[in-house]
BADREN-949266 format. One record per residue: residue number from 1; x, y, z of N, C-alpha, C in turn; residue in three letters. Coordinates in pm, 1 decimal, padded with zeros to 6 digits. Example, Ala and Ser with C-alpha at 12.3 -4.5 7.8 and 13.67 -1.06 7.14 Angstrom:
> n | n_u | n_v | n_w | ca_u | ca_v | ca_w | c_u | c_v | c_w | res
> 1 | 01319.0 | -00569.0 | 00780.0 | 01230.0 | -00450.0 | 00780.0 | 01320.0 | -00330.0 | 00780.0 | Ala
> 2 | 01285.0 | -00225.0 | 00708.0 | 01367.0 | -00106.0 | 00714.0 | 01290.0 | 00003.0 | 00787.0 | Ser
END
This chain:
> n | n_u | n_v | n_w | ca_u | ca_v | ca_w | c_u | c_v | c_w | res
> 1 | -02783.4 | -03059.2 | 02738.8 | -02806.6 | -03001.0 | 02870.0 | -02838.2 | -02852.7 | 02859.3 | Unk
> 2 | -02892.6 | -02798.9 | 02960.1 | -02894.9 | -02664.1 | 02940.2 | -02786.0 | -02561.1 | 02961.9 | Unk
> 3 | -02728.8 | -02573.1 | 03029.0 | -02565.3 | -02525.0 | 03025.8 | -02503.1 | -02510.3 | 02939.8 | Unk
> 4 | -02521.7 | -02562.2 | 02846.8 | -02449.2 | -02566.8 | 02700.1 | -02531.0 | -02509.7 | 02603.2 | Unk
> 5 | -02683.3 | -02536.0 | 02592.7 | -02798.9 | -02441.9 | 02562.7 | -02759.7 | -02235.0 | 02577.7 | Unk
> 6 | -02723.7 | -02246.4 | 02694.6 | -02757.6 | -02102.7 | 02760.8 | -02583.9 | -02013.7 | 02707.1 | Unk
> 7 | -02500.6 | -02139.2 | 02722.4 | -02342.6 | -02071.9 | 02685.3 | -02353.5 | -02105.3 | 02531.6 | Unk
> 8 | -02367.2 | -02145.5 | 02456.3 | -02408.0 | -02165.4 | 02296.6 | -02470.3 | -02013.5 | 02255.3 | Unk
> 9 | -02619.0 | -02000.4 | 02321.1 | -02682.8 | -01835.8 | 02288.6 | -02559.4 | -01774.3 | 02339.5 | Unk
> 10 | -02522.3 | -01738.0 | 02437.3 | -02402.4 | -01664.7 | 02463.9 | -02294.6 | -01612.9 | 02363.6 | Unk
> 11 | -02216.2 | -01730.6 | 02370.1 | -02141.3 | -01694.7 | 02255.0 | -02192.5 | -01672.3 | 02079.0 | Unk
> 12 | -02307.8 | -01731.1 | 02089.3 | -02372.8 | -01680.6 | 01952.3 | -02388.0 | -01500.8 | 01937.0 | Unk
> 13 | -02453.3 | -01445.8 | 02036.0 | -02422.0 | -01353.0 | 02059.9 | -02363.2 | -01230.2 | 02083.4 | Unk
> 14 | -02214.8 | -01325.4 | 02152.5 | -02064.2 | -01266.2 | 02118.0 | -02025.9 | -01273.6 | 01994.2 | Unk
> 15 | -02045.5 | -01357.2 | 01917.8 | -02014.4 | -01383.1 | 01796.2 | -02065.6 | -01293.8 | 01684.9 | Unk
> 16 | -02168.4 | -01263.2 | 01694.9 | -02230.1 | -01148.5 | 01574.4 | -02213.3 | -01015.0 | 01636.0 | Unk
> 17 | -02193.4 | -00961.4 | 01786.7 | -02134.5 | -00833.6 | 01792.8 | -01993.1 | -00829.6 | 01730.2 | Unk
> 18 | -01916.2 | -00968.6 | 01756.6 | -01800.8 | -00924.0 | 01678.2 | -01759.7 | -00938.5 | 01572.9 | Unk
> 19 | -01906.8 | -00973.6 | 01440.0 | -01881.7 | -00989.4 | 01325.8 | -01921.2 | -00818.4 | 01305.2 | Unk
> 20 | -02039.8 | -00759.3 | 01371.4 | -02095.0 | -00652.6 | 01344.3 | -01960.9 | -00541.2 | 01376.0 | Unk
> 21 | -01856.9 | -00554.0 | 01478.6 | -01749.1 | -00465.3 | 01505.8 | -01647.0 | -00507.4 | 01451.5 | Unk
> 22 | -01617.9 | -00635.3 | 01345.0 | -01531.9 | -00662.0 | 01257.2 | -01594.2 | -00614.3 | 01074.9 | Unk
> 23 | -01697.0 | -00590.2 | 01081.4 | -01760.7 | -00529.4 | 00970.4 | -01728.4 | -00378.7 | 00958.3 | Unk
> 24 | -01774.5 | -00305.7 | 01071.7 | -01731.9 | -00122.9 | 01083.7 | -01621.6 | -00129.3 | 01082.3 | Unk
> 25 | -01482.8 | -00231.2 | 01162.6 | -01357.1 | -00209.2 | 01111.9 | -01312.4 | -00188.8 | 00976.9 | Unk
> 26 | -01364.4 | -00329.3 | 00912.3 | -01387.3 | -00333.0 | 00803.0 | -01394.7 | -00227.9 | 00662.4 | Unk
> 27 | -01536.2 | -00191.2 | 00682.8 | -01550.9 | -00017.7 | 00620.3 | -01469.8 | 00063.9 | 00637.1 | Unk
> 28 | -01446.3 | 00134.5 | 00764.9 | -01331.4 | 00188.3 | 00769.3 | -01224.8 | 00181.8 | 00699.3 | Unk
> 29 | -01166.2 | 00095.5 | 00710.0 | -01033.3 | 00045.7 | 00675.1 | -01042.1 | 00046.5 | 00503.9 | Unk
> 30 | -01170.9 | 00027.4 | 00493.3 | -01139.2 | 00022.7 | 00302.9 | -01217.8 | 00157.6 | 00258.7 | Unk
> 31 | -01220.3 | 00240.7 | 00333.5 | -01218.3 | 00363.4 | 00297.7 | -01122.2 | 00463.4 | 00266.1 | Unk
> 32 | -00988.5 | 00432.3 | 00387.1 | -00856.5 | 00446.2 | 00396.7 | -00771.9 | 00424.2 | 00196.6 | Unk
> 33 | -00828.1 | 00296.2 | 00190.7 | -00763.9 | 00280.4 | 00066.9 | -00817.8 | 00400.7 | -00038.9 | Unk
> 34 | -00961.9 | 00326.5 | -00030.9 | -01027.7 | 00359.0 | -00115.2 | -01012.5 | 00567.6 | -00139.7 | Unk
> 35 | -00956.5 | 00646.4 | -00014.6 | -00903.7 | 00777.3 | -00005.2 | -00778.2 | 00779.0 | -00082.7 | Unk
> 36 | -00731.9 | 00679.8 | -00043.5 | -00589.8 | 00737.1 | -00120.8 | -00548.3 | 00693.4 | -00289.4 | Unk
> 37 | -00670.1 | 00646.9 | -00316.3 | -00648.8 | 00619.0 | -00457.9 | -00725.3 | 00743.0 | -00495.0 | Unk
> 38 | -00794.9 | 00789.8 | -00432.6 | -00876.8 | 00888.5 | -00492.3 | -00831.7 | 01026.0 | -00446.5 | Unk
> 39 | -00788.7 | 01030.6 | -00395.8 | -00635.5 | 01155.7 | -00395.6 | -00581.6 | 01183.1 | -00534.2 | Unk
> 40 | -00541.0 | 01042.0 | -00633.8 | -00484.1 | 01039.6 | -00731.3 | -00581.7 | 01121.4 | -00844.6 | Unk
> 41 | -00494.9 | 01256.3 | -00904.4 | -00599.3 | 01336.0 | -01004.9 | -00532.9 | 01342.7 | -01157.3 | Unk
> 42 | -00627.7 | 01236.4 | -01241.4 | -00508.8 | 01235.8 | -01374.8 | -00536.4 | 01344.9 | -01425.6 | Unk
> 43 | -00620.2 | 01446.1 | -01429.4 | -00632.1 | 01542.8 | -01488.9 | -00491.1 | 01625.5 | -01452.4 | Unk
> 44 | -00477.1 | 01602.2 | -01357.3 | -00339.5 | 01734.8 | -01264.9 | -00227.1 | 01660.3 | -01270.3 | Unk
> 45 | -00189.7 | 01531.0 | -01296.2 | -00098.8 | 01473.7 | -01335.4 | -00067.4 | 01510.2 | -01523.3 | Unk
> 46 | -00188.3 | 01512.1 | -01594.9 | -00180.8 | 01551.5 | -01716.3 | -00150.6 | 01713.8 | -01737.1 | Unk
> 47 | -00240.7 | 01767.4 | -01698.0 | -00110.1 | 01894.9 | -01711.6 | 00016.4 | 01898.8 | -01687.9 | Unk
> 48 | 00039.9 | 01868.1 | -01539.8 | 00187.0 | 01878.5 | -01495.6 | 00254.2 | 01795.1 | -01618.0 | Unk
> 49 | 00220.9 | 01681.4 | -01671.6 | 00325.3 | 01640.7 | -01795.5 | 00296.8 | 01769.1 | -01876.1 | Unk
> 50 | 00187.0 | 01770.3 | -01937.5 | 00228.1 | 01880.3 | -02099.8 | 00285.7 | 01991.5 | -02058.9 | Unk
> 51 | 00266.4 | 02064.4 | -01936.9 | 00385.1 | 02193.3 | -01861.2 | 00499.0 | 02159.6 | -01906.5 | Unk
> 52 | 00531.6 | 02020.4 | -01835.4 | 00698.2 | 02004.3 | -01862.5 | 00753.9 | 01967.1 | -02012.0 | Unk
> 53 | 00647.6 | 01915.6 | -02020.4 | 00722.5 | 01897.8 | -02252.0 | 00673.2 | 02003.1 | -02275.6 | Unk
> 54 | 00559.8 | 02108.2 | -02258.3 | 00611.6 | 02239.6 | -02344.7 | 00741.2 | 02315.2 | -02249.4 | Unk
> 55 | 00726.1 | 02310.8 | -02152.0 | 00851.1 | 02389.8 | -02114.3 | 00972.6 | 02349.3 | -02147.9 | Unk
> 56 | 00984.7 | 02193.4 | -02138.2 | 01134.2 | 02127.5 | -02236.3 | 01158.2 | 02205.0 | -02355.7 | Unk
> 57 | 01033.4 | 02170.8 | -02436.2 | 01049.1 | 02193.2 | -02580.1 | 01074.0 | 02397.5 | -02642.2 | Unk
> 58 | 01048.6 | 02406.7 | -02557.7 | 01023.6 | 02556.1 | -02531.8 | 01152.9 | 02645.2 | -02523.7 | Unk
> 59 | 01208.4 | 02609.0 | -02419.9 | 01355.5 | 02569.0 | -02348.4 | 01480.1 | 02539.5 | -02475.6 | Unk
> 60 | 01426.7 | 02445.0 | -02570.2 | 01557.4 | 02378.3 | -02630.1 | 01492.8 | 02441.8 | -02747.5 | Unk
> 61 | 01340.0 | 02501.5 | -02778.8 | 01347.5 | 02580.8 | -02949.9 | 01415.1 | 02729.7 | -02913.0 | Unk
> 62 | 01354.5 | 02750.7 | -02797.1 | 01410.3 | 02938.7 | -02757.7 | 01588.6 | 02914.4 | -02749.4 | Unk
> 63 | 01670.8 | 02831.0 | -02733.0 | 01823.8 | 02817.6 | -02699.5 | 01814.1 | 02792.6 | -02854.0 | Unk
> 64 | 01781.7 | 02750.3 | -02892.0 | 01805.9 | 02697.0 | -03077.5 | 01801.3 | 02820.3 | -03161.8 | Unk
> 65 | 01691.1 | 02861.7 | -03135.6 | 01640.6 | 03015.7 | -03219.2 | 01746.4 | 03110.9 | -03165.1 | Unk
> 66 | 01781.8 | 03134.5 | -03041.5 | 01848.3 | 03225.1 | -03013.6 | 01942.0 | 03208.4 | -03027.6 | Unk
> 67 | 02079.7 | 03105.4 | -03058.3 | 02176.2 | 03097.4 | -03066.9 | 02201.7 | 03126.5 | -03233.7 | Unk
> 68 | 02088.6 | 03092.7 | -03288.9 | 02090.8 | 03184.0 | -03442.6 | 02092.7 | 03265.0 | -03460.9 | Unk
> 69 | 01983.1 | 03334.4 | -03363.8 | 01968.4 | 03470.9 | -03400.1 | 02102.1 | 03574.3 | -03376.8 | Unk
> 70 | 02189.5 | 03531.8 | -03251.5 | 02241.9 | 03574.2 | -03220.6 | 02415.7 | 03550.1 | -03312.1 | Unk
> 71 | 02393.0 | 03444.4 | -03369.6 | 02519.4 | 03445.6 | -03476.4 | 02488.8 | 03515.2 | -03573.9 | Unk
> 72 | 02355.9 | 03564.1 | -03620.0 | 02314.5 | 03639.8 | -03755.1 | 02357.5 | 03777.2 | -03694.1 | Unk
> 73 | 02341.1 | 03829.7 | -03577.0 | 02354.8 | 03959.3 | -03533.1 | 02468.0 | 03943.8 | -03564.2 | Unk
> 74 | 02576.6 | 03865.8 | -03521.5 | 02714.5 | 03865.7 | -03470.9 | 02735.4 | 03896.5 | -03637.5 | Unk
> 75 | 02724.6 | 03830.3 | -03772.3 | 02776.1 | 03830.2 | -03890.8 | 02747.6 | 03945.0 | -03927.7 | Unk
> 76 | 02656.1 | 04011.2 | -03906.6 | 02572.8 | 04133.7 | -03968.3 | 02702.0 | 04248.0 | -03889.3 | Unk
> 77 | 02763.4 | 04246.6 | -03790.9 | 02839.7 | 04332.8 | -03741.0 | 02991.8 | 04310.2 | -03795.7 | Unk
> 78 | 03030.5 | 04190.2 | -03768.1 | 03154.5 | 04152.1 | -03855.4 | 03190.7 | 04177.6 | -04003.3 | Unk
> 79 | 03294.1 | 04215.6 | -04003.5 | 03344.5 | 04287.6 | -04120.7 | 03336.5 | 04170.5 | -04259.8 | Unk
> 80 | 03428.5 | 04100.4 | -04224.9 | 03452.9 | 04013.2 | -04334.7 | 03422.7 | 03844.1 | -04360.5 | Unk
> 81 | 03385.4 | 03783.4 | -04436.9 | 03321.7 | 03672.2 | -04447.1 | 03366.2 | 03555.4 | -04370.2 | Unk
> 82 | 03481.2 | 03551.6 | -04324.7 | 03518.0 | 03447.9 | -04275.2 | 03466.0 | 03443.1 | -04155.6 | Unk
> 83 | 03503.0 | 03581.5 | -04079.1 | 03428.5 | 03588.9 | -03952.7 | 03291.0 | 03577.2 | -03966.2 | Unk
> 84 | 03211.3 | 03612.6 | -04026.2 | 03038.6 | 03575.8 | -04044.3 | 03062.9 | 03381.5 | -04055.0 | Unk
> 85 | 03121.8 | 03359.1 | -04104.2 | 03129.2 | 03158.3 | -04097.2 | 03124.4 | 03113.5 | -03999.7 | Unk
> 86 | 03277.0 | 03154.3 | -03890.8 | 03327.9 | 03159.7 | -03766.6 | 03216.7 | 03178.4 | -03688.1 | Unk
> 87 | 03148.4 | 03255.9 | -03716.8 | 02964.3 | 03275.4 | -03629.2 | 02901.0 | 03235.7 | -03648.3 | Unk
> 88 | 02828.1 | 03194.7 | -03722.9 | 02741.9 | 03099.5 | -03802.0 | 02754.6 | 02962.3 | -03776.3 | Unk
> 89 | 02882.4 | 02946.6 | -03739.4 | 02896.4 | 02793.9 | -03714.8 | 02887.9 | 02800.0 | -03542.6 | Unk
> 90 | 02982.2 | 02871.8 | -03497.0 | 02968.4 | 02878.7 | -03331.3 | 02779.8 | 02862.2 | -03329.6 | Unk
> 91 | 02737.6 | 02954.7 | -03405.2 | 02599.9 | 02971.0 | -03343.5 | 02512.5 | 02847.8 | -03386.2 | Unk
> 92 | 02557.4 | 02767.8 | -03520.7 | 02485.9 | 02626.9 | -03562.5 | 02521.0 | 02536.3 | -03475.1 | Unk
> 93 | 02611.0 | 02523.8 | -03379.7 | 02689.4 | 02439.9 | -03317.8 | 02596.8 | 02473.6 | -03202.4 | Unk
> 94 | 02612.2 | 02587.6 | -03078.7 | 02517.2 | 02590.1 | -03004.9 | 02348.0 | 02527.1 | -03049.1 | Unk
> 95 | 02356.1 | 02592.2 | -03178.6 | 02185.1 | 02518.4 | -03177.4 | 02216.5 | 02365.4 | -03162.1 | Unk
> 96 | 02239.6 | 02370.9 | -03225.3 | 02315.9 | 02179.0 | -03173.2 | 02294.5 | 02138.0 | -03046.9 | Unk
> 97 | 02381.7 | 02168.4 | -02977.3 | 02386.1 | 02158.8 | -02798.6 | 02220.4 | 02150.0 | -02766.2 | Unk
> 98 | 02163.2 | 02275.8 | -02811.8 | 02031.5 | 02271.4 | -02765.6 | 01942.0 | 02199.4 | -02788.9 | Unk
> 99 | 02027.1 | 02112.7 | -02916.6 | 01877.8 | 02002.8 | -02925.1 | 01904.7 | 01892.8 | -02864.5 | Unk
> 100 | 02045.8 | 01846.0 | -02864.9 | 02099.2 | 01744.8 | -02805.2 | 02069.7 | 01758.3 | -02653.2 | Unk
> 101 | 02070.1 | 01859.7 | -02587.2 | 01953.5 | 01898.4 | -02442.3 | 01798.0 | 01843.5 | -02468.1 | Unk
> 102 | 01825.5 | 01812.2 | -02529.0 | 01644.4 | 01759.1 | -02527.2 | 01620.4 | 01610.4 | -02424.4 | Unk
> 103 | 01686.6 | 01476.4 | -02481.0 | 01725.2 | 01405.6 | -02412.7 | 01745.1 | 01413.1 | -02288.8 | Unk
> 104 | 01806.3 | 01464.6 | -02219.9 | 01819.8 | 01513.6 | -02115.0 | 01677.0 | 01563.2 | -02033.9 | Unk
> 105 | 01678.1 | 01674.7 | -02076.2 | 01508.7 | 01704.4 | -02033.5 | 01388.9 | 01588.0 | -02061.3 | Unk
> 106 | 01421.5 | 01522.0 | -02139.9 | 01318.6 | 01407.0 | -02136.1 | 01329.0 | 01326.6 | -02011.3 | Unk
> 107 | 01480.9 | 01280.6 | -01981.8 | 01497.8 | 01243.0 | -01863.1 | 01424.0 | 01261.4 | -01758.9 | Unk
> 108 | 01444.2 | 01384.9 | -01711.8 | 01422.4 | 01496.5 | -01646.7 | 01294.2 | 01455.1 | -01597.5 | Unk
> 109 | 01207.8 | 01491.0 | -01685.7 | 01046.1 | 01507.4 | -01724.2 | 00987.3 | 01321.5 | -01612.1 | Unk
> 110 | 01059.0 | 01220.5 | -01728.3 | 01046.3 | 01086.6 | -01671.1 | 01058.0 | 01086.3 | -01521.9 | Unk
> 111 | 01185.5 | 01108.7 | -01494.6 | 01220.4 | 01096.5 | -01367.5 | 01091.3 | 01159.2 | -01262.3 | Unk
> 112 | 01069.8 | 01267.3 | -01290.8 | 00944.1 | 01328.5 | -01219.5 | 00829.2 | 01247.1 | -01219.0 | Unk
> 113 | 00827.6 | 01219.1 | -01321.0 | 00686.9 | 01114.8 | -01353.6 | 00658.7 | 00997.0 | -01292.0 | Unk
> 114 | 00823.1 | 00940.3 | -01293.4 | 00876.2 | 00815.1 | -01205.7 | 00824.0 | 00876.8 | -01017.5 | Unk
> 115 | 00845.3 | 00977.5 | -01036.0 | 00876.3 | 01032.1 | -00858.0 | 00676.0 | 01007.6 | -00793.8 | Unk
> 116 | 00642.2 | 01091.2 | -00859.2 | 00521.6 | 01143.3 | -00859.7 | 00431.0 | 00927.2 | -00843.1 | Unk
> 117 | 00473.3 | 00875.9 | -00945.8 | 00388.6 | 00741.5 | -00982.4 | 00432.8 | 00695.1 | -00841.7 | Unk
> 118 | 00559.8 | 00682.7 | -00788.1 | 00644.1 | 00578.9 | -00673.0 | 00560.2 | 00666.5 | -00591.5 | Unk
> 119 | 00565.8 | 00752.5 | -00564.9 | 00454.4 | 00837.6 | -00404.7 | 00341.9 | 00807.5 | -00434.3 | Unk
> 120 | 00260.9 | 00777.7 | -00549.7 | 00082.4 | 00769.9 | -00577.7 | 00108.6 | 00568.2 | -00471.4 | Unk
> 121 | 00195.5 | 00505.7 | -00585.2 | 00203.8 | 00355.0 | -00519.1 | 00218.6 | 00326.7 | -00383.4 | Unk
> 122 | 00333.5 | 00436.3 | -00356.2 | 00379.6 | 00431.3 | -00189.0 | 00229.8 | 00451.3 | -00083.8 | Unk
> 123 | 00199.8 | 00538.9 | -00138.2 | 00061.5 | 00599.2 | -00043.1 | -00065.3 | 00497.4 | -00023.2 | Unk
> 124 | -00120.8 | 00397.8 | -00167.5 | -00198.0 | 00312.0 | -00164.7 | -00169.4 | 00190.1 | -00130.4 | Unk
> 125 | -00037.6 | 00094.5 | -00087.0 | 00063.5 | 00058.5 | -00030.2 | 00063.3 | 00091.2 | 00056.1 | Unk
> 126 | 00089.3 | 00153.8 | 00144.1 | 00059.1 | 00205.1 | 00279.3 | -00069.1 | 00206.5 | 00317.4 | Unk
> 127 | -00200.6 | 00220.6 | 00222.5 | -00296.7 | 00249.7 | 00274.2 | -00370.6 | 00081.3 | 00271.0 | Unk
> 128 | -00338.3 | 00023.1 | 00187.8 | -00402.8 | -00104.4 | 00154.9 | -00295.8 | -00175.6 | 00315.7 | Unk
> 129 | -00185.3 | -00192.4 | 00300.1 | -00080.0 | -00287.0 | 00435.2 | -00185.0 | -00238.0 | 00548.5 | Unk
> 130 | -00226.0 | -00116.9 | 00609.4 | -00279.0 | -00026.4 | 00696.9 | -00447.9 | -00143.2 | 00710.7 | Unk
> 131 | -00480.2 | -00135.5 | 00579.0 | -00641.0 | -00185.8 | 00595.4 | -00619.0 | -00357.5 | 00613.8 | Unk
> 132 | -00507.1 | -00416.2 | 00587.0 | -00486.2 | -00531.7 | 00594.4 | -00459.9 | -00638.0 | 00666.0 | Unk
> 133 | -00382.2 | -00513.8 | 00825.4 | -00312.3 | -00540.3 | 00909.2 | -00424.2 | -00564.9 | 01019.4 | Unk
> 134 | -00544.1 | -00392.9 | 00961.1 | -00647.7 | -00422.0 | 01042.0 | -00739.5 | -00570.4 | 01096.0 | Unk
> 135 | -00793.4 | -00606.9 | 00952.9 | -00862.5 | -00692.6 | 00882.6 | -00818.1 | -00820.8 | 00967.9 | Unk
> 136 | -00681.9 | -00842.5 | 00946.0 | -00606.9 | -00918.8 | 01017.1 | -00624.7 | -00935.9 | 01160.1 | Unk
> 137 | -00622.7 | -00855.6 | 01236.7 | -00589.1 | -00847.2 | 01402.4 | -00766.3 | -00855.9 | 01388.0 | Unk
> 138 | -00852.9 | -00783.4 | 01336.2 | -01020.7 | -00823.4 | 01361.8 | -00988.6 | -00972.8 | 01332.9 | Unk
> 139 | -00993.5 | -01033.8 | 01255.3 | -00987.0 | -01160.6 | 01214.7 | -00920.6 | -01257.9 | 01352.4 | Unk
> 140 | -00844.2 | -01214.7 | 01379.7 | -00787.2 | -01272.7 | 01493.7 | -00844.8 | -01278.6 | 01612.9 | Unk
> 141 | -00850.3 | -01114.8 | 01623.0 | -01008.0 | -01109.6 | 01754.0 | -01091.6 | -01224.1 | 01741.8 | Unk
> 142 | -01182.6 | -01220.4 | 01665.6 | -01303.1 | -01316.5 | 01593.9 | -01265.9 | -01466.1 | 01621.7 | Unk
> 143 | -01177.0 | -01460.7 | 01566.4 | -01107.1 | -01659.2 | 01591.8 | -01121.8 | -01670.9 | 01749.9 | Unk
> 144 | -01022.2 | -01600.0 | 01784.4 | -01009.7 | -01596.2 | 01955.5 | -01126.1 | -01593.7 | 02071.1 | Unk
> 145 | -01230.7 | -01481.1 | 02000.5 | -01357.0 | -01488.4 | 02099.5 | -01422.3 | -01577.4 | 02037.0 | Unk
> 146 | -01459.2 | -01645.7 | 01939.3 | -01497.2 | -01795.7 | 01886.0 | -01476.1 | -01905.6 | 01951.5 | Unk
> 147 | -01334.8 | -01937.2 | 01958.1 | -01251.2 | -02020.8 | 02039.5 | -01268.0 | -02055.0 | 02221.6 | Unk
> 148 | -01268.9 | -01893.9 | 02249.6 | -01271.3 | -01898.9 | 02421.1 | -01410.6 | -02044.4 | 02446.1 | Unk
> 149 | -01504.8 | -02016.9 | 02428.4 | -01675.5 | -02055.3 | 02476.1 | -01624.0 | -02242.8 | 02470.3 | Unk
> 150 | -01536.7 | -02236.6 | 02308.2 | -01476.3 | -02405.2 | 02347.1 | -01343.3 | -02447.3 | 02446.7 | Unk
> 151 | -01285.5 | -02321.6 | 02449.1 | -01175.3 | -02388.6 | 02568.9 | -01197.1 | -02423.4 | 02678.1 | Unk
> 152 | -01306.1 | -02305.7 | 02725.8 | -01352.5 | -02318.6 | 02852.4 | -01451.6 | -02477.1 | 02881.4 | Unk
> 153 | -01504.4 | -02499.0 | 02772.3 | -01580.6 | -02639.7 | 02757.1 | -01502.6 | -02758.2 | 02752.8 | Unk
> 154 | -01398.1 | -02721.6 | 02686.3 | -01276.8 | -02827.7 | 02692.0 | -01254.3 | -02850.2 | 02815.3 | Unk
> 155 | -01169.6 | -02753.4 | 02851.4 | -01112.2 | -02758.0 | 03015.0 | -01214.0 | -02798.6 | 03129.1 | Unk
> 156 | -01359.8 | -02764.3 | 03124.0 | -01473.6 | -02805.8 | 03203.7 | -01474.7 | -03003.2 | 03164.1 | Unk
> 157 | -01461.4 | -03002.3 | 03016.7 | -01509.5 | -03198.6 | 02967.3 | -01353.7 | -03239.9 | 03065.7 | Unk
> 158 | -01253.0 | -03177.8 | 03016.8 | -01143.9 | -03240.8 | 03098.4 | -01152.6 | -03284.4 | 03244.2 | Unk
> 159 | -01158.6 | -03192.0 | 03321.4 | -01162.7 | -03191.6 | 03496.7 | -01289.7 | -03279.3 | 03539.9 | Unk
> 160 | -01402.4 | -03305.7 | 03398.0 | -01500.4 | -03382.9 | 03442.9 | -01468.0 | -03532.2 | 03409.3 | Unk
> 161 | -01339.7 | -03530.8 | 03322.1 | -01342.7 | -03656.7 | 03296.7 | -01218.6 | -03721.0 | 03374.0 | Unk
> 162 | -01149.0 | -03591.9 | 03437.0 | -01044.8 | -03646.9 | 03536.9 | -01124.5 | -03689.2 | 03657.8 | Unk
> 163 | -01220.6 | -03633.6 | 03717.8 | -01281.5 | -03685.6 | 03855.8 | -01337.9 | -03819.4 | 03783.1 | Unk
> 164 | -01424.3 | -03803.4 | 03692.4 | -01454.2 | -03961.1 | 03656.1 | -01331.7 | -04074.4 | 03646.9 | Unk
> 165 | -01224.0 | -04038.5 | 03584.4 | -01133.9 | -04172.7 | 03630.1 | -01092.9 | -04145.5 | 03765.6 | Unk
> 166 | -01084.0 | -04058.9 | 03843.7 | -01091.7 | -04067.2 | 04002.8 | -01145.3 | -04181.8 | 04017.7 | Unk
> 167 | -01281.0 | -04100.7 | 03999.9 | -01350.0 | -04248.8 | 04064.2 | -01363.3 | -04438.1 | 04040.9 | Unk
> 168 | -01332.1 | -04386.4 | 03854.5 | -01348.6 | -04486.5 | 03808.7 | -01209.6 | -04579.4 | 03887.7 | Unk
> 169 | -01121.1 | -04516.5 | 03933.3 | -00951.8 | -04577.7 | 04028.5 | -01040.4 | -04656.6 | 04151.9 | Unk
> 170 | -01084.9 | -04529.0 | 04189.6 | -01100.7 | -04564.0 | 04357.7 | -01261.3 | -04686.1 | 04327.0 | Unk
> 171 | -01362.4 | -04688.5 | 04233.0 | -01444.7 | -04781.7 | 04269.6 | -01334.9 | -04910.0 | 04217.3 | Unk
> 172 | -01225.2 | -04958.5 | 04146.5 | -01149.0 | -05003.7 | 04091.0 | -01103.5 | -05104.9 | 04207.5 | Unk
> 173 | -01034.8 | -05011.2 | 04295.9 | -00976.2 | -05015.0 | 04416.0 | -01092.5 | -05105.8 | 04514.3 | Unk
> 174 | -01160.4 | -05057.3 | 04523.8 | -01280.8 | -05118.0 | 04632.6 | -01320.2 | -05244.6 | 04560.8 | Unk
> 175 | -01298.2 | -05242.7 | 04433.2 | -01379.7 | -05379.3 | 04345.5 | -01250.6 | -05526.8 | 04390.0 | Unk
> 176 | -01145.2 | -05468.5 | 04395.2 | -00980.5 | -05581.4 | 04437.5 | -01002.6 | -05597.3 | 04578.2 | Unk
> 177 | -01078.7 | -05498.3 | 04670.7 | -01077.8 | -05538.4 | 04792.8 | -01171.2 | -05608.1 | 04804.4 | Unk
> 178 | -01277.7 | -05602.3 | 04749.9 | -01395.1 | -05645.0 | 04783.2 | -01383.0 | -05807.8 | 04720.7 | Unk
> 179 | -01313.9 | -05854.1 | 04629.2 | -01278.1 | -05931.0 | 04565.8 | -01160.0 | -06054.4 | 04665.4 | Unk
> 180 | -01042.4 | -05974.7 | 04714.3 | -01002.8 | -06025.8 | 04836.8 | -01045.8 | -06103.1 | 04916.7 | Unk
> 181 | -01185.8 | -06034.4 | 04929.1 | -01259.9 | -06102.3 | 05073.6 | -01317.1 | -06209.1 | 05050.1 | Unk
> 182 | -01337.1 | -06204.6 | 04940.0 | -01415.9 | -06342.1 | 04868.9 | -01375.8 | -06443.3 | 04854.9 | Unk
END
């Protein structure tokens, strides 16, 4: 029929504006991602590591060196040998400490690294759920204005096929009376 001709173009119609405004969502939305991965700069992530292992390492040779240096001063002033030992060892012992600080600062270092990686994930994670959710609700749009052009056809075949058993009752009805008379 033509009614169905003319609402068919119709919704064909509806149908590719809202593939064409589920497409620009689309882009959008994977641009979003596609920003926040590219935020991510390994070059500036790579410095910031070698900063922190030379500054660790830096940290625990300057406490090492200096706790020598500073027991050699200490012996060089002290009178008698025992006390130069007594220093020498305090001060081998601190160097100690300072290397055994290393560990620690490695920690340290990780943990940052850990911090820095969990915010790069968090952000593209957020940005991908964000483009997904979109994608989603377009997708849904799309189903839904797809759908309408047949409900409304449904509900039209229905009410046409309820007056038809109307009638098909009532000529039913007239066929027992008419039958009666006979």
């Amino acid at each position: 029929p033509p009614e169905t001709e003319a609402s068919s173009s119709s919704s064909g119609s509806a149908a590719i504006a809202t593939q064409d405004a589920a497409a620009a969502v689309a882009a959008a939305s994977s641009s979003r991602s596609l920003a926040a991965v590219g935020e991510f700069k390994p070059e500036a992530a790579r410095i910031l590591l070698e900063s922190e292992i030379r500054e660790a390492f830096l940290g625990t040779a300057g406490s090492a060196a200096g706790a020598q240096g500073i027991g050699l001063l200490a012996a060089s002033w002290l009178g008698n040998t025992l006390e130069d030992l007594l220093a020498l060892t305090v001060a081998g012992l601190a160097s100690y400490v300072a290397v055994l600080n290393l560990p620690l600062k490695r920690s340290e270092i990780k943990a940052k690294v850990a911090k820095r990686a969990g915010n790069f994930v968090d952000s593209v994670t957020s940005a991908m759920a964000e483009e997904s959710d979109v994608a989603v609700d377009a997708a849904i749009s799309k189903i839904l204005q797809q759908v309408e052009p047949l409900e409304a056809a449904w509900q039209d075949e229905l009410a046409r096929l309820q007056h038809n058993e109307a009638r098909r009752a009532e000529l039913a009805d007239a066929l027992k009376v008419m039958e009666k008379r006979t």
